[in-house]
N, C-alpha and C positions, 0 to 999 in steps of 0.2 A: 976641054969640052964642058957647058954649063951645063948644071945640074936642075932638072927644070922640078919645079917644088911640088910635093904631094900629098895626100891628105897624110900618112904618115909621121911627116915634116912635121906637121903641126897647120897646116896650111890648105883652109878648107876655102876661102872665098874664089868668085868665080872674077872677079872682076880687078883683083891687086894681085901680089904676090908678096902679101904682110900676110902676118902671124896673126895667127888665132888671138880674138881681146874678149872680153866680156861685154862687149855691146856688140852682140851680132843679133842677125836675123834669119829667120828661114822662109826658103818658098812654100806658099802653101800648097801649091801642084807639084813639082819635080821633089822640094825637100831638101835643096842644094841652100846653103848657109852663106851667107853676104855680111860682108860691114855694115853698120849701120848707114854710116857716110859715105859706102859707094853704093849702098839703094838708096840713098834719100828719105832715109824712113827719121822720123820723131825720134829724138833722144830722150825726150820728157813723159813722152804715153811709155804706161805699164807694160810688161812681157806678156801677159795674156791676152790686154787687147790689142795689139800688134797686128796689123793684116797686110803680110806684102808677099806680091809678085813678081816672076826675075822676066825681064825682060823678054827672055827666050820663049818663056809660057806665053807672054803676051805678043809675042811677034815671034811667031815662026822663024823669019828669015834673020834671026838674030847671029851676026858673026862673035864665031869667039877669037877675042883677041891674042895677038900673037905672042908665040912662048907658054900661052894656056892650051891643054887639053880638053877637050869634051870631057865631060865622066863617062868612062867607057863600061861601067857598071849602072844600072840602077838598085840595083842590091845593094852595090857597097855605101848611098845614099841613105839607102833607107835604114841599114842596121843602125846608122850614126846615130839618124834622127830618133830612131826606137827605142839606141844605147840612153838618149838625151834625155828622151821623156821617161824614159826608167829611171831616171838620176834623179830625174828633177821628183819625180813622183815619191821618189825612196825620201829624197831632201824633206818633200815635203809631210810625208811620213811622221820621217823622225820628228820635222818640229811640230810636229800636231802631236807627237810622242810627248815631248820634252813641257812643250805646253801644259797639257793632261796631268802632268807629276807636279809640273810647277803651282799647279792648279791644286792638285791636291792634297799638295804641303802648304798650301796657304788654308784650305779648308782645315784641315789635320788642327795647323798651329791656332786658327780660328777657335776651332771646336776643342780645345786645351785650355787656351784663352775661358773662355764661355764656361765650361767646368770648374775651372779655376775661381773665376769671379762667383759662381755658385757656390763653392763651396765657402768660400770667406762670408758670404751675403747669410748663409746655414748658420757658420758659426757666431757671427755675431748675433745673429737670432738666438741662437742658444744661449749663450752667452748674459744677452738681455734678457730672457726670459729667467735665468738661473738668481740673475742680481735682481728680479722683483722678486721674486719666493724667497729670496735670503731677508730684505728689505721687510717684506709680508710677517716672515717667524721672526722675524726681529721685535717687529712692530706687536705680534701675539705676545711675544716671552715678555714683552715691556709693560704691554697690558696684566697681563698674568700675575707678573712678580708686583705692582703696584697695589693690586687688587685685593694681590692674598698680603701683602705688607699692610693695608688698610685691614683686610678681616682677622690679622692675627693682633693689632693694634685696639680695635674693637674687642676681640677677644680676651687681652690683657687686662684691658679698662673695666670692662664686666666683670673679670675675675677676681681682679683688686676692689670695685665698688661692694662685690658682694660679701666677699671677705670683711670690708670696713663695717658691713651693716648687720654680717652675724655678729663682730668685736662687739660691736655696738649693743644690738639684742643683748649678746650674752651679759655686756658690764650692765646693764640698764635691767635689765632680771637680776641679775645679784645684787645689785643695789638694793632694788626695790625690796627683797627679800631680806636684806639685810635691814634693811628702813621698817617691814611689817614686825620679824622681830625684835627691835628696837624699841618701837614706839607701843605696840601693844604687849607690854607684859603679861596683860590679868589672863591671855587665851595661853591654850594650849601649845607650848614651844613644840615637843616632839613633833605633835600630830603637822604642826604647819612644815615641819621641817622632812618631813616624810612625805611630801605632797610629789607624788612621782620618783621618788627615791625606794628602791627595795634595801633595804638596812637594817640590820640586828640595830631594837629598842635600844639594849643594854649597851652596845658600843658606843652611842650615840651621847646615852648619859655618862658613860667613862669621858668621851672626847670632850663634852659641855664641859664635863666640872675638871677636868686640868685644863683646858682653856681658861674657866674664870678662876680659877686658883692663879694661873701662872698672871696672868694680866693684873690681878688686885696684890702680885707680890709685886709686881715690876711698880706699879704707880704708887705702894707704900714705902716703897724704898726711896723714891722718887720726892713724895711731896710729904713732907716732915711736918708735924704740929709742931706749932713753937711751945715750949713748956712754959713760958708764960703766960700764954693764953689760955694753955690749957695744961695745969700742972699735973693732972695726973695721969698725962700718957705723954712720952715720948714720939712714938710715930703710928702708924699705923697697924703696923705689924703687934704693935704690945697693944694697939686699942685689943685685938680679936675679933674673933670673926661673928660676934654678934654685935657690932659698931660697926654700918656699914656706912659705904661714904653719901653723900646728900647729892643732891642737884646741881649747885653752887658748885662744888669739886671736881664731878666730873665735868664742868664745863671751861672749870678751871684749868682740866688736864688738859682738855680738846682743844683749846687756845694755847696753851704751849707746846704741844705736836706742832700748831700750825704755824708757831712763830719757827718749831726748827725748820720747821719744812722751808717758811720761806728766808729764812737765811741762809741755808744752800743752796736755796737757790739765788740769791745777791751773789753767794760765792762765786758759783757755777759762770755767771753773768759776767763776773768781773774777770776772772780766768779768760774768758773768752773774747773780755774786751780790751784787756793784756796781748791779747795774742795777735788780734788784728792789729793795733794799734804799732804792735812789733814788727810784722811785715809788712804795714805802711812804712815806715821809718825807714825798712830798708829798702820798698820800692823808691820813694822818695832819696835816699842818698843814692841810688843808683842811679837814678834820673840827672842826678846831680852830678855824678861824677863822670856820666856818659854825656854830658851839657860842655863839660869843662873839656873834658879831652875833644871835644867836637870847636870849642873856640881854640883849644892849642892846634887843633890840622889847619884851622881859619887861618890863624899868624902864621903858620909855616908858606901855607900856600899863596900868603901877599906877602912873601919874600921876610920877614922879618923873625928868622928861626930864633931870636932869644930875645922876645917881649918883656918889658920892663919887669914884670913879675914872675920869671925863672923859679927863684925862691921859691917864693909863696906858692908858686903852683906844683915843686914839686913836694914839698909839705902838704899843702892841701890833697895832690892824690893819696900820697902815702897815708893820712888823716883817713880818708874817706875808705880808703881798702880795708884799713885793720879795723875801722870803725863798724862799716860793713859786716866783718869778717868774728868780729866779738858776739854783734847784732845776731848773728846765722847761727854760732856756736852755744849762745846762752849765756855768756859770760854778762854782757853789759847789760842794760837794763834800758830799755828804752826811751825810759823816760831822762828828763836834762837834767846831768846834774847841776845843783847847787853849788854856787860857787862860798866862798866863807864871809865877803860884802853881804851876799843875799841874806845868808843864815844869819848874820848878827843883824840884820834890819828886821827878822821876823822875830827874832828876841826879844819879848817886850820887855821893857826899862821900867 
């Protein structure tokens, strides 16, 4: 006996006896579900706007074909279609659910994004604002330290000008002081010599007169009478101290102070031009020697490591070091020596 199909089965159309698909439709009177393809309906129009009716609604005298039942319920039609639209309502639910979160975790990550770029945009503003004020105190300290390197520079130059011009005042007052006692004997020595000074009288005449005591033994000791010219004194010391010396003498003396003075200073002069002329010599052999070993890398480096002059070149270093090296020490003398041809052509005959 055939099993004739039920909504159970899976097998809701009125019109086949196939299984349930995903393209079906429903009556919009009775509520009874059809295939697409045996109501004739659009596969291409949307589920919502779908609008079909089964035959039987539109024609009463509609036979149901054989091997199908009537629905012998309209309840059991209607929970389907109820169960359906709850499904579908639920479905649609959730995806309006699902949407909503997808929505707003893309807002969320949006607004993270957005934070995020603010906060980098902040700190490089910070950032930029920190490197002008370092920039700015940079720019002060350098003003600052130039300013006061100027005013302590200024301050120097003042200190040292003024100092040069008390030297100065002072030597230029004792001179002068020294020049009014000199030149005017007939006045009063003490009284000028007290001129701002508070001093014991009597110290003053103790210091004068072993001053020109000790000064008339040093220049009699110094400048001898000849006893020819003048047979009856040997020097000055046996003239005594009522034969004082003339005009002519002491000017005689003042000139030989000045001649020693200035041959120490030739002396002084020549020392010093000894000494230059010493560390010339030995820039100059060093120049020399650092000339020579710069043309021996030349030869090595155009292939020809042992130049005709071997020898002689390493003679000439060895020359130029200990030469150098006498030169630094003291030993040599800078000056050339004389050879013994030289010396006997200065020989004169």
């Amino acid at each position: 006996m055939a099993h004739v199909p039920t909504a159970e089965w899976g097998f809701h159309c009125q019109a086949c006896f196939w299984p349930d698909t995903t393209d079906m439709v429903n009556c919009a009177h009775c509520l009874t579900w059809w295939h697409t393809c045996c109501a004739g309906v659009d596969e291409t129009v949307p589920v919502e706007e779908r609008s079909f009716t089964c035959p039987r609604c539109q024609n009463p005298s509609f036979t149901v074909p054989k091997g199908k039942k009537p629905p012998s319920k309209a309840s059991s039609g209607t929970s389907s279609t109820s169960d359906a639209r709850a499904r579908r309502a639920r479905l649609r639910l959730e995806k309006l659910e699902a949407q909503k979160l997808l929505m707003e975790k893309h807002l969320e990550q949006a607004r993270r994004e957005q934070q995020i770029r603010h906060e980098q945009e902040k700190l490089q503003q910070e950032a930029e604002i920190d490197r002008a004020k370092l920039e700015i105190e940079q720019t002060i300290l350098e003003e600052t330290f130039r300013h006061g390197r100027k005013s302590w520079t200024m301050r120097s130059r003042m200190i040292v000008a003024s100092g040069r011009s008390k030297a100065a005042k002072a030597k230029w007052n004792s001179g002068k002081s020294s020049n009014s006692l000199l030149l005017e004997p007939g006045q009063d020595v003490l009284g000028r010599a007290l001129q701002g000074i508070s001093l014991d009288q009597s110290t003053l005449e103790v210091g004068l007169g072993g001053m020109i005591d000790r000064t008339s033994s040093t220049l009699g000791t110094i400048y001898e009478v000849d006893p020819y010219d003048n047979p009856g004194y040997t020097n000055w010391q046996q003239a005594g101290p009522s034969h004082g010396r003339s005009r002519q003498d002491q000017r005689h003396a003042h000139l030989g102070r000045s001649r020693v003075r200035k041959a120490h200073s030739r002396v002084r002069k020549a020392r010093s031009r000894v000494r230059k002329v010493r560390i010339r010599r030995v820039s100059n052999h060093d120049r020399r020697s650092r000339f020579h070993v710069r043309q021996c890398q030349e030869f090595a480096l155009l292939g020809q490591h042992q130049h005709p002059n071997q020898h002689r070149c390493r003679q000439t270093h060895r020359g130029i070091r200990s030469q150098c090296r006498q030169i630094r020490r003291g030993i040599r003398s800078p000056r050339r020596q004389t050879t013994r041809r030289q010396t006997r052509a200065r020989i004169p005959t």
